[in-house]
Chimera marker file (.cmm) of the C-alpha trace (Angstrom):
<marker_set name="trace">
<marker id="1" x="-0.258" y="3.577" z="15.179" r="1" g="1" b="0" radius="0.5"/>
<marker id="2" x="1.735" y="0.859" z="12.697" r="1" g="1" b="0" radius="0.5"/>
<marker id="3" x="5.078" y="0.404" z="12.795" r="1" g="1" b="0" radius="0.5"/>
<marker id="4" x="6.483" y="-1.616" z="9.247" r="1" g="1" b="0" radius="0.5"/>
<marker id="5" x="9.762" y="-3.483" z="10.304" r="1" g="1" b="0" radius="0.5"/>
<marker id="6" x="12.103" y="-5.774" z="8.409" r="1" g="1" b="0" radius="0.5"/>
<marker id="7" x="14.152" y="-5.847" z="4.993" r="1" g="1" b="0" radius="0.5"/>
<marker id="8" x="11.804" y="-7.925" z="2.777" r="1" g="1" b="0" radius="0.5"/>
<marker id="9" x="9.089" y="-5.502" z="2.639" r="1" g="1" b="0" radius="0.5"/>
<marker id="10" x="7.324" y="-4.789" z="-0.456" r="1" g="1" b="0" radius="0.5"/>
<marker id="11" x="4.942" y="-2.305" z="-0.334" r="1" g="1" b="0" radius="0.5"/>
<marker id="12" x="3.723" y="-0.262" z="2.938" r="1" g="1" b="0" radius="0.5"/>
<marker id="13" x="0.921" y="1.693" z="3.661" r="1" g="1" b="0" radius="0.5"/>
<marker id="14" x="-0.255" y="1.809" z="-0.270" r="1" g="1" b="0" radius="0.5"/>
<marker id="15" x="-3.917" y="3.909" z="-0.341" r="1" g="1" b="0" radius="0.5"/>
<marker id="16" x="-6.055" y="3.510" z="-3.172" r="1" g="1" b="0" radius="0.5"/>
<marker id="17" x="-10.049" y="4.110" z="-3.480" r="1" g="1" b="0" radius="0.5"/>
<marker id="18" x="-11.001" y="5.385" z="0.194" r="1" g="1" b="0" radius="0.5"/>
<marker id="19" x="-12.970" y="7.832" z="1.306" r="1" g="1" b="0" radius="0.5"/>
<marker id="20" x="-12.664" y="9.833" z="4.685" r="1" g="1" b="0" radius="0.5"/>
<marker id="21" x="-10.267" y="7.918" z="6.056" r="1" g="1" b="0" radius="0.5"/>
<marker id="22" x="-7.643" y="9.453" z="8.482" r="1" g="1" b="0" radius="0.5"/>
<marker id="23" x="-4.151" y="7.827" z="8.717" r="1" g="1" b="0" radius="0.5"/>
<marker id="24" x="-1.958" y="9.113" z="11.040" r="1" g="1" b="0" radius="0.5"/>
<marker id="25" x="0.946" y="7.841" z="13.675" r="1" g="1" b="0" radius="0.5"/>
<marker id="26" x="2.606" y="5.426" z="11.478" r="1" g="1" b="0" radius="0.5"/>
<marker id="27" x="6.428" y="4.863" z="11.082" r="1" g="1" b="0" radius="0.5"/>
<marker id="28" x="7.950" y="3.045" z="8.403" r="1" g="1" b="0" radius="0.5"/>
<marker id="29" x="11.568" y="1.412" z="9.760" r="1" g="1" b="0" radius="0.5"/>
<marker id="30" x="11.619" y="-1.442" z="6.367" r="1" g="1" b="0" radius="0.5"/>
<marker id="31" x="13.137" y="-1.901" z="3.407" r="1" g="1" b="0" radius="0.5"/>
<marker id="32" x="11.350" y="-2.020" z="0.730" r="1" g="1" b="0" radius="0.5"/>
<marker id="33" x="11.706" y="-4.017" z="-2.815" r="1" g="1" b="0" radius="0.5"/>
<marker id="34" x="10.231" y="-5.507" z="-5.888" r="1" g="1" b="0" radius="0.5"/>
<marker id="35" x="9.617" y="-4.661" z="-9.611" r="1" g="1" b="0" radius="0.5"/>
<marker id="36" x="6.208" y="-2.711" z="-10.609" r="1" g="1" b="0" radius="0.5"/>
<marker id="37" x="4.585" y="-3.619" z="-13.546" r="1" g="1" b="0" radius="0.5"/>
<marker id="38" x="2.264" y="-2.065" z="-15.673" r="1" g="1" b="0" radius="0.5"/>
<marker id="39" x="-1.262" y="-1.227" z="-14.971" r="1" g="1" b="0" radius="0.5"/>
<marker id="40" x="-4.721" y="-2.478" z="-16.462" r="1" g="1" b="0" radius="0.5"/>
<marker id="41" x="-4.095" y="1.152" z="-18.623" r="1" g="1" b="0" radius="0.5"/>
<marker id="42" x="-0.533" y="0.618" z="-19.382" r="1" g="1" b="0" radius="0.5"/>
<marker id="43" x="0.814" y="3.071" z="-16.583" r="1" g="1" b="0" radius="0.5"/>
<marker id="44" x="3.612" y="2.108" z="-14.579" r="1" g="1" b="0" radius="0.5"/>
<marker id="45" x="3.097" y="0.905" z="-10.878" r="1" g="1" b="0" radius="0.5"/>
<marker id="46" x="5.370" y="2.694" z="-8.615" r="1" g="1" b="0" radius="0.5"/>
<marker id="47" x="8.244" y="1.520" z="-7.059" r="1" g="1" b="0" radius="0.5"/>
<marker id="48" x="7.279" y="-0.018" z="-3.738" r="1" g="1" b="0" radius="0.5"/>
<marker id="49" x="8.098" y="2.387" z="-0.147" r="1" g="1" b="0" radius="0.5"/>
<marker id="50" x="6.552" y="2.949" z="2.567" r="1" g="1" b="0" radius="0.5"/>
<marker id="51" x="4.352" y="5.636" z="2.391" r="1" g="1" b="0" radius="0.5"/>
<marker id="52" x="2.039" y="5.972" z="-1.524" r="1" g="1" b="0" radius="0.5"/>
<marker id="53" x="-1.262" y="7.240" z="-2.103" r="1" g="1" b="0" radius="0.5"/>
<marker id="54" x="-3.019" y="8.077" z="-5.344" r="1" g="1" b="0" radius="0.5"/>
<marker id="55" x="-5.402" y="11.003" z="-4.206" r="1" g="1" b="0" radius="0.5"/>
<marker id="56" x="-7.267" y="10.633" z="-7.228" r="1" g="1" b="0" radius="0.5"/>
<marker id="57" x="-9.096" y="8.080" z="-5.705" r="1" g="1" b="0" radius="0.5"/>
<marker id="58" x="-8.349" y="8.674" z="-1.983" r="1" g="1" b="0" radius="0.5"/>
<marker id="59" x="-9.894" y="11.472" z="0.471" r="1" g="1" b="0" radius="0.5"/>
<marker id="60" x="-9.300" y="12.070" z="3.870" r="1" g="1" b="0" radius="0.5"/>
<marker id="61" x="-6.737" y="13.048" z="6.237" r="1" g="1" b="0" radius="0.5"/>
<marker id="62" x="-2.936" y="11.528" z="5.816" r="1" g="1" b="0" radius="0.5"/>
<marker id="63" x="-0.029" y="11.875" z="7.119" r="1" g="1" b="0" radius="0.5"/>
<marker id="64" x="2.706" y="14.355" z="5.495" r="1" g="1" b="0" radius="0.5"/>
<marker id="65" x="5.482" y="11.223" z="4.962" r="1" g="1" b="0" radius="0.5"/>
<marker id="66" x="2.119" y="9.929" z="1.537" r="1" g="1" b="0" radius="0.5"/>
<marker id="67" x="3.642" y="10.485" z="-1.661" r="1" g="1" b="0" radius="0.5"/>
<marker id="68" x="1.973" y="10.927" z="-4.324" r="1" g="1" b="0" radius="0.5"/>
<marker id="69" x="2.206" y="7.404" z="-7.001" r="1" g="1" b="0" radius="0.5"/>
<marker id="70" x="0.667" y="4.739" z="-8.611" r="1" g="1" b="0" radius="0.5"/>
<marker id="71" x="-0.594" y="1.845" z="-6.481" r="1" g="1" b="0" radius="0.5"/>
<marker id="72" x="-2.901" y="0.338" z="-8.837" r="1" g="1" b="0" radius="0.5"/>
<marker id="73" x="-2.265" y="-3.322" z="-8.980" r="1" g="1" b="0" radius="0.5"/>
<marker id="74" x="0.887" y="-2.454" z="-6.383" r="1" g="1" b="0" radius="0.5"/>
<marker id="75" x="-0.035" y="-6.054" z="-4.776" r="1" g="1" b="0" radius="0.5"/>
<marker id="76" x="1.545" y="-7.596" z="-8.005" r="1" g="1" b="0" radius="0.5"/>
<marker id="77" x="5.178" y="-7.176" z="-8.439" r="1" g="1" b="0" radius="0.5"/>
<marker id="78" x="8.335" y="-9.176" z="-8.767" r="1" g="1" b="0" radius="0.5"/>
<marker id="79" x="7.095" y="-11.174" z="-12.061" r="1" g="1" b="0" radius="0.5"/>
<marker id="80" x="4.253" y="-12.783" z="-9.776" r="1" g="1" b="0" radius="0.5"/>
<marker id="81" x="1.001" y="-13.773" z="-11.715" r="1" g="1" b="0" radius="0.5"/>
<marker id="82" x="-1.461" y="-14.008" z="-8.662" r="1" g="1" b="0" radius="0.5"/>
<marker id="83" x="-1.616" y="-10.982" z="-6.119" r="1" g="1" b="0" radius="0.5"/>
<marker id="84" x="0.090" y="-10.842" z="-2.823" r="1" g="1" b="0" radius="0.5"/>
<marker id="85" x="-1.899" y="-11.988" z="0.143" r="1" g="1" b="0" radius="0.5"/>
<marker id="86" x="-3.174" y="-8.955" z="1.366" r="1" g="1" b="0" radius="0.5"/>
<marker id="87" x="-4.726" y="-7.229" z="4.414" r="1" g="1" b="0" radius="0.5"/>
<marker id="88" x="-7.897" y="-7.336" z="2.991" r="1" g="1" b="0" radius="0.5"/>
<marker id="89" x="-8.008" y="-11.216" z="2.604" r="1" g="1" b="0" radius="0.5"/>
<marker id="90" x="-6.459" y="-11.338" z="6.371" r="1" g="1" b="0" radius="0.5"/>
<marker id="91" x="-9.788" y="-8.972" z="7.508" r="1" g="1" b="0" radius="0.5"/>
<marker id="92" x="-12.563" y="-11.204" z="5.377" r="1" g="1" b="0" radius="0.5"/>
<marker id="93" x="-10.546" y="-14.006" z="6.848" r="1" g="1" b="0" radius="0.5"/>
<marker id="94" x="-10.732" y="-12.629" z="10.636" r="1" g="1" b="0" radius="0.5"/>
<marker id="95" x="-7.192" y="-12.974" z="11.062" r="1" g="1" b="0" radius="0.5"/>
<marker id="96" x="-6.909" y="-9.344" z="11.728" r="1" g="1" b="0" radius="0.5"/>
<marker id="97" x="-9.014" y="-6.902" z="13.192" r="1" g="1" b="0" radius="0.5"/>
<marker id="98" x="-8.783" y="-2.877" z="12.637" r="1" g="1" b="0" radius="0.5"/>
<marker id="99" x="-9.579" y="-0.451" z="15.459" r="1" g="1" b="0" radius="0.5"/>
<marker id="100" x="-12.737" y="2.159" z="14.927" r="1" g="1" b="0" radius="0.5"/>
<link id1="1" id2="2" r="1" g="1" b="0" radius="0.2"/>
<link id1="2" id2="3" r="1" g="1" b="0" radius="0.2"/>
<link id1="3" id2="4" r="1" g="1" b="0" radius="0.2"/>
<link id1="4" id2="5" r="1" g="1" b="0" radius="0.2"/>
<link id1="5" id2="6" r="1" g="1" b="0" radius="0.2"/>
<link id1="6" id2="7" r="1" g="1" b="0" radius="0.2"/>
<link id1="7" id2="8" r="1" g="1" b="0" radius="0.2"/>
<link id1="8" id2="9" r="1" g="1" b="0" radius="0.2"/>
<link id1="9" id2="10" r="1" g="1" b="0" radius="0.2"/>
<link id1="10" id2="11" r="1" g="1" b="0" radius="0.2"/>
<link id1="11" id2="12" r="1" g="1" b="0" radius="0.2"/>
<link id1="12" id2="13" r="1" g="1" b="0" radius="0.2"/>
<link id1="13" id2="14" r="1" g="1" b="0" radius="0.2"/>
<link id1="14" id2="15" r="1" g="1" b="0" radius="0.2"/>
<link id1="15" id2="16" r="1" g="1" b="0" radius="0.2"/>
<link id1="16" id2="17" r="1" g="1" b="0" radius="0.2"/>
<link id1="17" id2="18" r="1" g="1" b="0" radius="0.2"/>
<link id1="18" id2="19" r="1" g="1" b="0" radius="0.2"/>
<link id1="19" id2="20" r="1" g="1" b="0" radius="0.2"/>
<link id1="20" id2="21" r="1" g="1" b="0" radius="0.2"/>
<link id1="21" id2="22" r="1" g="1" b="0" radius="0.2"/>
<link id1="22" id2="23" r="1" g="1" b="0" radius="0.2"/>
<link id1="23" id2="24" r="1" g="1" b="0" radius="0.2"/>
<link id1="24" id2="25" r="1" g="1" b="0" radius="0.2"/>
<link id1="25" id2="26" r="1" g="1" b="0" radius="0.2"/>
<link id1="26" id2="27" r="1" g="1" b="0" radius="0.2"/>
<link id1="27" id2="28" r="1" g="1" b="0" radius="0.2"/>
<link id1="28" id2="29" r="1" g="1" b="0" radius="0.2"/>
<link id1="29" id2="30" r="1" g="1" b="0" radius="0.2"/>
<link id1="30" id2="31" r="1" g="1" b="0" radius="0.2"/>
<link id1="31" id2="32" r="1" g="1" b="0" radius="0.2"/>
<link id1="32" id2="33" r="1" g="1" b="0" radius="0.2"/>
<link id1="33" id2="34" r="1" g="1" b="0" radius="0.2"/>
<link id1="34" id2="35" r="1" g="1" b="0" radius="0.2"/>
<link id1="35" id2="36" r="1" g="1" b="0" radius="0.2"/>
<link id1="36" id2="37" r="1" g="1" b="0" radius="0.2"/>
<link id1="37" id2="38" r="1" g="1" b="0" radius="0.2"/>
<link id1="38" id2="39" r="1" g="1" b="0" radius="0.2"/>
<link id1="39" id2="40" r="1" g="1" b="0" radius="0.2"/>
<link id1="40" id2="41" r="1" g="1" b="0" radius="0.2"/>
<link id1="41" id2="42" r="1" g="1" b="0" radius="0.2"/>
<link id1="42" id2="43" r="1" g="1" b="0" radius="0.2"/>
<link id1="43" id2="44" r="1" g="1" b="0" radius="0.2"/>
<link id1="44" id2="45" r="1" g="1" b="0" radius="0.2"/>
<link id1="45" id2="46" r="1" g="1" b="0" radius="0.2"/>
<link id1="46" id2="47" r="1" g="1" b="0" radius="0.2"/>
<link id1="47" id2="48" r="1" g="1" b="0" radius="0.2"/>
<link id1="48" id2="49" r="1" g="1" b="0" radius="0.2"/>
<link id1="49" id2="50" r="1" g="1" b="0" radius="0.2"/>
<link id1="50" id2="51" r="1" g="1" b="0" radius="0.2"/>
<link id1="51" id2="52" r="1" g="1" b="0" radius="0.2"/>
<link id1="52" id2="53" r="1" g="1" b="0" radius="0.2"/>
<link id1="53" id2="54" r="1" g="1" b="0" radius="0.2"/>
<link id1="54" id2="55" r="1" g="1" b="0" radius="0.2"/>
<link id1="55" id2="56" r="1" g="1" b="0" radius="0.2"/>
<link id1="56" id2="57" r="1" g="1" b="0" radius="0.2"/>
<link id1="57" id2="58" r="1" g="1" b="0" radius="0.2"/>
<link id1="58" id2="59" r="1" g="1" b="0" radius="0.2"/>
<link id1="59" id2="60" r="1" g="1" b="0" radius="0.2"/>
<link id1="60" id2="61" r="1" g="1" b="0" radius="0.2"/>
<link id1="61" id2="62" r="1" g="1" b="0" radius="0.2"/>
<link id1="62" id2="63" r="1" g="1" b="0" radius="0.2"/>
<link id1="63" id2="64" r="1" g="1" b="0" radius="0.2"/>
<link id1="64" id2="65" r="1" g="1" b="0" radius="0.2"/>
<link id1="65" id2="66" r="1" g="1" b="0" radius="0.2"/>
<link id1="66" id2="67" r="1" g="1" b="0" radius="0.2"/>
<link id1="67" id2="68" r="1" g="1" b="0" radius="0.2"/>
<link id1="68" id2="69" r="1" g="1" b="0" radius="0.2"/>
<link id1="69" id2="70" r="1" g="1" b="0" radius="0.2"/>
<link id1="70" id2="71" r="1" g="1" b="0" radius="0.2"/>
<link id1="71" id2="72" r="1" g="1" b="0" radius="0.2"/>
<link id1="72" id2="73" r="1" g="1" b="0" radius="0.2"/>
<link id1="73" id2="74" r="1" g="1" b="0" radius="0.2"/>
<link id1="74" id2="75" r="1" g="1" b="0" radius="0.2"/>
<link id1="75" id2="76" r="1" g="1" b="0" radius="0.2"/>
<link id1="76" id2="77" r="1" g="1" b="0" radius="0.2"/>
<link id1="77" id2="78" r="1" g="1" b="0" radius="0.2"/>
<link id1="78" id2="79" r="1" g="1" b="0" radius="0.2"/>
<link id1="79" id2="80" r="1" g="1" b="0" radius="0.2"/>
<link id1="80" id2="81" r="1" g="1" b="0" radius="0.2"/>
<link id1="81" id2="82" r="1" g="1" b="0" radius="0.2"/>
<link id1="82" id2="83" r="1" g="1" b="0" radius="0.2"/>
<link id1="83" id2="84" r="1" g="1" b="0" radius="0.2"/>
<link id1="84" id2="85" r="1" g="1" b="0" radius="0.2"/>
<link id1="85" id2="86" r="1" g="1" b="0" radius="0.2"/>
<link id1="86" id2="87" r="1" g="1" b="0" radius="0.2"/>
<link id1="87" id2="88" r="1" g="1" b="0" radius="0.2"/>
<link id1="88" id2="89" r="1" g="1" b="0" radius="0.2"/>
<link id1="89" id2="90" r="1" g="1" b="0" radius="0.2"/>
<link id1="90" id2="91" r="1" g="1" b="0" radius="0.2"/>
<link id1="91" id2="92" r="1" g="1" b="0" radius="0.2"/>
<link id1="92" id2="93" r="1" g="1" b="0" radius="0.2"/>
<link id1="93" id2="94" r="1" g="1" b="0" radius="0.2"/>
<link id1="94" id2="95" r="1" g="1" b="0" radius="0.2"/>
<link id1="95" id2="96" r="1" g="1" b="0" radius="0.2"/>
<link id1="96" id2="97" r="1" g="1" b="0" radius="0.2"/>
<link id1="97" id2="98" r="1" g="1" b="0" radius="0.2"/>
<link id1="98" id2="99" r="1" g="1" b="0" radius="0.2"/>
<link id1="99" id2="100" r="1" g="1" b="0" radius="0.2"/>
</marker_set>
């Protein structure tokens, strides 16, 4: 169980290309900002929030607050030219640690 606090949130739990995960338990309490840009194919990145999956490439069991949207390249926004740090660097880095 996550809990996503504060008012200079960009994206929240954004699921792209997994397979049998579960995510359940999580609460979203932050605002959420930034500009999307387009994809690699010219779509649109959606609007940060809390909640976004694209179940094209995601299976498994979610919670009912997903929506669908594009996430594709969703650690981009706000006119940078170099992603976000994200969780993954955190886990390769061992800064975090994720239970099961």
């Amino acid at each position: 169980n996550n809990i996503l606090k504060g008012n200079q949130m960009r994206y929240g739990f954004a699921i792209d290309g997994v397979r049998n995960w579960t995510v359940l338990g999580n609460v979203d309490e932050a605002l959420h900002h930034g500009e999307p840009i387009s994809t690699c194919g010219g779509a649109v990145t959606s609007a940060p929030e809390g909640f976004q999956i694209d179940r094209t490439f995601a299976t498994g069991v979610f919670q009912d607050e997903f929506v669908d949207a594009v996430v594709q390249r969703a650690f981009y926004v706000g006119g940078q030219t170099e992603p976000l740090h994200s969780i993954r660097d955190d886990l390769l880095e061992g800064n975090i640690y994720l239970n099961g």
